[in-house]
C-alpha positions as CSV (number, residue, x, y, z in Angstrom):
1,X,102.2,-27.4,174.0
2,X,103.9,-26.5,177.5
3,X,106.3,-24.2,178.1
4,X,110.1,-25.3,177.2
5,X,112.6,-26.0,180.4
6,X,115.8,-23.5,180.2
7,X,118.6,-24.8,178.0
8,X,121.5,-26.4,180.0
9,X,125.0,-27.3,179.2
10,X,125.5,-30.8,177.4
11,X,128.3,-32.8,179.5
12,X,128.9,-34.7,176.5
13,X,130.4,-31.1,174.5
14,X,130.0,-28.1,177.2
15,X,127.5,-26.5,174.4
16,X,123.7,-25.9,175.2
17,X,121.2,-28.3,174.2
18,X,117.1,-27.7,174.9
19,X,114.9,-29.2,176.5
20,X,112.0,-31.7,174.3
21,X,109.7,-34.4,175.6
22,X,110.3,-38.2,174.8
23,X,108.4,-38.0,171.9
24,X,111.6,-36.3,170.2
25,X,112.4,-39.6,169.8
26,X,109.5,-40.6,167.6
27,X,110.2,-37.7,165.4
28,X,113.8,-38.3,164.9
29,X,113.5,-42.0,163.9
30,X,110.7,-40.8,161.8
31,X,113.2,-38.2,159.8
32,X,116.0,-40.6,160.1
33,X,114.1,-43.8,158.4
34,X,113.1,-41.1,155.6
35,X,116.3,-39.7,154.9
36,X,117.5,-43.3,154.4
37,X,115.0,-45.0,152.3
38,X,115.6,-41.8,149.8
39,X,119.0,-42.3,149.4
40,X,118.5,-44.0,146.0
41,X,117.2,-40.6,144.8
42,X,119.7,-38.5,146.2
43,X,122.6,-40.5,145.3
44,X,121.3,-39.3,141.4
45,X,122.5,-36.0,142.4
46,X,125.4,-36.5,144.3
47,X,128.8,-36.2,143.1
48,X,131.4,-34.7,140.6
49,X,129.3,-32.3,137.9
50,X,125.7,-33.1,140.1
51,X,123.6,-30.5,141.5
52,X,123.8,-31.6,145.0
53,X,121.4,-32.4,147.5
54,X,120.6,-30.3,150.6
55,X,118.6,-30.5,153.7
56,X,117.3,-27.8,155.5
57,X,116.4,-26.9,158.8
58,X,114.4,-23.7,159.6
59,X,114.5,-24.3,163.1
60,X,117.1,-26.0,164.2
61,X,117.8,-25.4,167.8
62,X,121.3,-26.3,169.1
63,X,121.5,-29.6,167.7
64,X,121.4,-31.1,171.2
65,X,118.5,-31.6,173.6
66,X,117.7,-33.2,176.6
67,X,114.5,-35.6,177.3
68,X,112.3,-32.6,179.9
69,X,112.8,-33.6,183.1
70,X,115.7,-36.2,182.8
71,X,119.6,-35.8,182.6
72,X,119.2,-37.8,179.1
73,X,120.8,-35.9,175.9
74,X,120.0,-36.8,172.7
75,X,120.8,-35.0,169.1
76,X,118.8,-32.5,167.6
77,X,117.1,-32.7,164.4
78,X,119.8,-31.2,162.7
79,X,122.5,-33.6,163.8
80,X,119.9,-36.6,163.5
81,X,119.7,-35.1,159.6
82,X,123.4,-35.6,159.1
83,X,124.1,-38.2,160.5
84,X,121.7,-40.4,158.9
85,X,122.8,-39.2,155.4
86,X,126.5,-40.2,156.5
87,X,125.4,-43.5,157.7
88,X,123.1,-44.5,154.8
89,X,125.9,-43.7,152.1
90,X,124.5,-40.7,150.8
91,X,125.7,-37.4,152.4
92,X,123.7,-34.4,151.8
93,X,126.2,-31.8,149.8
94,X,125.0,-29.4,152.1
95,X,123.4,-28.6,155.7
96,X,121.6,-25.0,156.1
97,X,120.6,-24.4,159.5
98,X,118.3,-21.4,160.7
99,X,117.2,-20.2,164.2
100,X,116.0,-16.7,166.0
101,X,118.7,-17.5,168.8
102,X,122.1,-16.7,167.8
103,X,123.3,-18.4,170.7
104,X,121.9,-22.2,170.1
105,X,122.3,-21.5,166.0
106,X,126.1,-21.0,167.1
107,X,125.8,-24.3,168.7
108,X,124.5,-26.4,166.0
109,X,127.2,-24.8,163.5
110,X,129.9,-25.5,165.6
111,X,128.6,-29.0,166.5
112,X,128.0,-30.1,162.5
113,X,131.3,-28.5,161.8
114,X,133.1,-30.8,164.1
115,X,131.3,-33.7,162.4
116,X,133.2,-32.2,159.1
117,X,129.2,-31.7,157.7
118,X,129.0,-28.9,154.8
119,X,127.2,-26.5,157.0
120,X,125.9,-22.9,156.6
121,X,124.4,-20.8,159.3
122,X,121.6,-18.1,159.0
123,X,120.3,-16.5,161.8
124,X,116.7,-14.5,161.5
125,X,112.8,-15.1,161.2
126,X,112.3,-18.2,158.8
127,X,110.0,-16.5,156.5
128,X,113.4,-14.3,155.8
129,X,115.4,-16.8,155.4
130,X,113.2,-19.7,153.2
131,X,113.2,-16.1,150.7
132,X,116.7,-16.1,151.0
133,X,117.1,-19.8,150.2
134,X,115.1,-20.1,147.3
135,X,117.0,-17.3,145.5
136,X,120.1,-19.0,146.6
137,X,120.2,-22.6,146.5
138,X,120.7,-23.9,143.3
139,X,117.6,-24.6,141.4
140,X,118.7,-28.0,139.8
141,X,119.2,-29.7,143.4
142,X,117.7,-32.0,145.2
143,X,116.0,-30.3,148.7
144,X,114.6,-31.7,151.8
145,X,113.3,-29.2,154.7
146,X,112.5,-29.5,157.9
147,X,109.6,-27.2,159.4
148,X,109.9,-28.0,162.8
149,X,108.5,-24.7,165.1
150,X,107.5,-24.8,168.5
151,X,103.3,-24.5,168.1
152,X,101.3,-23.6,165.2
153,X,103.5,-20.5,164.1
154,X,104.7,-21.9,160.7
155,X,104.0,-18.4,158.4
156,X,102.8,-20.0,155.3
157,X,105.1,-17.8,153.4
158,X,107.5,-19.9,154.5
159,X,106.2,-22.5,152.8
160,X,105.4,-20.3,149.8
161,X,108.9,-19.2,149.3
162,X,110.3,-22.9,149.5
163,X,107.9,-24.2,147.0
164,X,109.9,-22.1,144.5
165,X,112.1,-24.5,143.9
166,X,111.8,-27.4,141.4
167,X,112.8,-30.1,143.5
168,X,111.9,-29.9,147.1
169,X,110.4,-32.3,150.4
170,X,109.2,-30.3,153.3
171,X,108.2,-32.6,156.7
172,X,106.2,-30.2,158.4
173,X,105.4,-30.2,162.2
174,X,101.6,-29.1,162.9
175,X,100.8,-28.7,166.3
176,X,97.6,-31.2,167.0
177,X,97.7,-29.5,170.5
178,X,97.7,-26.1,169.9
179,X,95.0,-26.3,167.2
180,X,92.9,-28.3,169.8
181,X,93.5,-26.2,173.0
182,X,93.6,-22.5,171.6
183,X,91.0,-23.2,168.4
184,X,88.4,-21.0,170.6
185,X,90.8,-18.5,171.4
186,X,92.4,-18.0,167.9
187,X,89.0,-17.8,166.1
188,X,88.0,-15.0,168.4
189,X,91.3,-12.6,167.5
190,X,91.3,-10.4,164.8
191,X,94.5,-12.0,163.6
192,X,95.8,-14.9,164.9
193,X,98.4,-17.7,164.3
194,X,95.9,-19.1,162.3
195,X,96.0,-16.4,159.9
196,X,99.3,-16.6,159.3
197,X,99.7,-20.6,158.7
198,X,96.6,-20.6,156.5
199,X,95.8,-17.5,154.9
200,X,92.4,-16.6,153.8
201,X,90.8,-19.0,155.5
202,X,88.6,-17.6,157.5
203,X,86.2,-17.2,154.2
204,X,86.6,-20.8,153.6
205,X,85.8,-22.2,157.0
206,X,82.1,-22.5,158.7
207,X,82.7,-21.4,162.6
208,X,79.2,-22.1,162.7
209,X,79.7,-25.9,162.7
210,X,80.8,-28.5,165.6
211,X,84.3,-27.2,166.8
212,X,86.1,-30.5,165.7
213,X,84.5,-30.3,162.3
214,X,85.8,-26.6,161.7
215,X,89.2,-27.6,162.9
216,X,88.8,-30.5,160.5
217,X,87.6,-28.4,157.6
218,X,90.7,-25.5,158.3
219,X,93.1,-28.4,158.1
220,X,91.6,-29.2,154.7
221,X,92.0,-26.0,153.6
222,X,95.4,-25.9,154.5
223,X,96.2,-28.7,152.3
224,X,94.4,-27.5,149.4
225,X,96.7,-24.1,149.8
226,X,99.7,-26.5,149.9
227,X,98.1,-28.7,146.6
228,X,98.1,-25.0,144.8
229,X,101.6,-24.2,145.0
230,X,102.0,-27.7,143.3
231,X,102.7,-30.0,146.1
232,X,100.9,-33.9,145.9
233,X,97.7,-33.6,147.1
234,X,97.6,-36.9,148.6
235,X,99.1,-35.3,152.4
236,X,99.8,-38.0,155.0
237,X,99.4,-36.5,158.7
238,X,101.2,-38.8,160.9
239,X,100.4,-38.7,164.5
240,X,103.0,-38.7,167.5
241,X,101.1,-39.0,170.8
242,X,102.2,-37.8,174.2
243,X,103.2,-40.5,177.4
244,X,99.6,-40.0,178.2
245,X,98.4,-40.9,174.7
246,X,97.3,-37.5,174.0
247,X,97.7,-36.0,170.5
248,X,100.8,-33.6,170.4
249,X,101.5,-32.9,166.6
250,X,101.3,-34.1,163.1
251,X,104.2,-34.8,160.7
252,X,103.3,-34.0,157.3
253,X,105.4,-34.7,154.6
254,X,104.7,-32.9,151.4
255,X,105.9,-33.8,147.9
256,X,106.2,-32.6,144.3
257,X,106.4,-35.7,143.2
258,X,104.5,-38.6,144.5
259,X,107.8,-41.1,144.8
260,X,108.9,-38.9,148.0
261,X,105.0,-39.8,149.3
262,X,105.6,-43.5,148.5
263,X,109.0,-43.3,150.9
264,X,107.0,-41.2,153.7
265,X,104.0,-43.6,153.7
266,X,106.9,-46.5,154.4
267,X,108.7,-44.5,156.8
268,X,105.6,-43.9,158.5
269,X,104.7,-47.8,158.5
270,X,107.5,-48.6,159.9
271,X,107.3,-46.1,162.5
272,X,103.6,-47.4,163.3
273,X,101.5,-43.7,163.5
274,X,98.6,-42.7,163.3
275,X,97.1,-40.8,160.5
276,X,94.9,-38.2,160.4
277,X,92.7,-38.6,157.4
């Protein structure tokens, strides 16, 4: 992925928003068309005596951004999260919102809390705070997270640590780009990023084979880690391409239970992707 243009100030609210390429948009409809077609589940646990239903955002940025290289703002994934839940009927009980910088976290917390959402604010390195959150969040509840980082440097732990709870959807941003450009690179460091979003699988994975094939069979692994902390094996990787038409990232949404794959795969249709496999 390239490098990120400097936040600026959003006219709109004088707070910072950050910079992301049109394909944001993609990605936001994407989360936007899910969150509304599984409002007949969460509606089961909203309201008086009823666990509640969060969503999550591990990396949620300001809650603003502008289109790179345009003076076009548009919301973040944590405001796009909110707002769809509002607008389908069904709003989440609560909003938790993470990021390493203090000063765009502050920013998305003060934005949601002018939109009156149920917000809390964490502020650290996401494998910290998914621990934190699966001690915390009440276990009966319905969960949805968002695993949005910038390039393939998702800790699995993270992952691990959300899985913990009973009832839980993760959409998961893999970087197609960064697993393509830097695979040589990665495979030659002792420990690499791809060490930490699949662990162990350098004994699972051939090197010896056609690059695409390894990269292919590393992915598979990946989703066989994901299938043993009892996730629905059947993984959809939806594709959003560049302006060029150039891969950029999957979206992966994975499931305990296979309803939440039946509302993804519609999402996704409606959306028109790609898949992976």
């Amino acid at each position: 992925m390239t490098e990120r243009e400097e936040p600026r100030l959003d006219p709109s609210d004088g707070l910072l928003a950050m910079s992301v390429g049109d394909w944001a948009r993609e990605k936001h409809a994407l989360l936007k068309l899910y969150i509304e077609i599984a409002r007949a589940v969460r509606r089961k646990f909203v309201g008086a005596g009823k666990a509640g239903a969060t969503f999550v955002d591990l990396y949620s940025g300001p809650g603003r951004a502008y289109i790179k290289g345009t003076s076009t703002f548009i919301d973040g994934s944590p405001l796009v999260g909110w707002r769809a839940s509002v607008d389908c009927g069904v709003p989440f009980t609560g909003i938790h919102i993470n990021d390493t910088d203090n000063e765009l976290l502050d920013a998305a917390y003060v934005r949601l809390t002018k939109l009156s959402a149920p917000v809390s604010k964490y502020g650290g390195e996401a494998q910290q705070v998914a621990e934190r959150l699966a001690t915390e969040l009440n276990p009966y509840a319905l969960h949805f997270a968002l695993l949005d980082p910038f390039n393939l440097v998702l800790p699995f732990d993270v992952i691990r640590s959300l899985a913990r709870l009973k009832r839980i959807d993760l959409l998961i941003h893999v970087s197609a780009m960064d697993l393509q450009r830097n695979w040589g690179r990665y495979t030659k460091q002792a420990h690499s990023p791809l060490d930490d979003f699949a662990p162990g699988w350098r004994e699972s994975v051939d090197l010896a084979q056609p690059e695409e094939s390894a990269r292919l069979s590393f992915v598979k692994y990946w989703v066989g880690l994901l299938e043993k902390l009892g996730f629905d094996g059947d993984v959809r990787f939806e594709l959003i391409k560049g302006s060029r038409n150039q891969p950029l990232y999957w979206l992966v949404l994975v499931a305990k239970h296979e309803i939440a794959m039946k509302f993804w795969k519609t999402a996704a249709q409606h959306g028109k992707t790609q898949q992976m496999f």
